[in-house]
C-alpha positions, 0 to 999 in steps of 0.5 A: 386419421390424425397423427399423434406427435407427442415424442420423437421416432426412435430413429430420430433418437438413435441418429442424436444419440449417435451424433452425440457421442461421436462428438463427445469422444472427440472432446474426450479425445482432445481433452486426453491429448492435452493432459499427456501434452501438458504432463510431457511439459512438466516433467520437461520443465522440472528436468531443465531444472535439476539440469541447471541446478546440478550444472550450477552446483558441479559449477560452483564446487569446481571453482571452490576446488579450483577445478580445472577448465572452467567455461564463464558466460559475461554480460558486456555492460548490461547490453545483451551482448555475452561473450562465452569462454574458459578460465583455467582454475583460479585466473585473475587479472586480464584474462585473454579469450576467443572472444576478447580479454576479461577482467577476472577478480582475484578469489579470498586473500590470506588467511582464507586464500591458503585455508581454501588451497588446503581443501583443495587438496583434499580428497575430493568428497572430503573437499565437497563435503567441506564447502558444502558444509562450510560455504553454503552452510547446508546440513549434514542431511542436505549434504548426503542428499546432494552427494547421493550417501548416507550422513553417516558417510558425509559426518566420516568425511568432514572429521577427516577433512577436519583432521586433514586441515587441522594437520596441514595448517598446523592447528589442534581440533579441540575434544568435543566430549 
């Protein structure tokens, strides 16, 4: 009797079938592994980042308000030495640190150096929302979003600060109608 091979056994079959999809699952698997890794990464990455934006603005406006401590990082000469340390609020000259004496640039003279003295004695949304609006040129809009309120709160705080300013400085503010 002659045997037919025409195909394979239904057993030859089923084994591949099996040996297939036992690999396949493990690719499936990895494939996972390696979305939820690389989404892990993302949200850490854009978290690093509003971490740095919101220190650089906490930064900035604290010096604009001549906050108080203030930590500074400097490159020594272009090396890649940095020395790290602290500034009390609007320090100039030779300044004398943990980690060796700093030279620190005085801030805007006068007339500017007495306009920005007033805004740091305002309230301190009104201060904010003042050099925002003023020093980094961002509109209303783009304010309320930074501060977390509404524009109408960020337009009632620059008239006041706007009125505050005026008074303290001995100026009129004009009819806008």
């Amino acid at each position: 009797m002659e045997k037919n091979n025409r195909g394979f056994t239904l057993l030859e079959v089923l084994v591949t079938t099996a040996i297939f999809a036992t690999i396949m699952i493990g690719i499936l698997n990895l494939l996972d592994t390696s979305a939820k890794v690389s989404k892990l990464e993302t949200a850490l990455a854009d978290t690093q980042e509003n971490v740095r934006f919101a220190a650089y603005h906490i930064m900035r406006t604290t010096r604009m308000m001549g906050g108080a401590v203030l930590p500074f990082a400097a490159n020594i000469g272009g090396t890649d030495t940095w020395v790290m340390g602290e500034l009390l609020s609007n320090q100039t000259g030779t300044v004398t640190t943990a980690f060796g004496d700093v030279t620190v640039l005085p801030g805007l003279e006068p007339p500017f150096g007495e306009f920005w003295e007033q805004v740091r004695r305002l309230p301190t949304r009104q201060a904010q929302v003042i050099a925002l609006h003023y020093l980094e040129d961002r509109p209303v809009a783009e304010i309320a979003e930074i501060l977390g309120t509404a524009p109408g709160t960020v337009k009632a705080q620059l008239h006041s600060a706007r009125v505050a300013l005026a008074d303290r400085l001995g100026a009129t503010i004009g009819d806008s109608s």
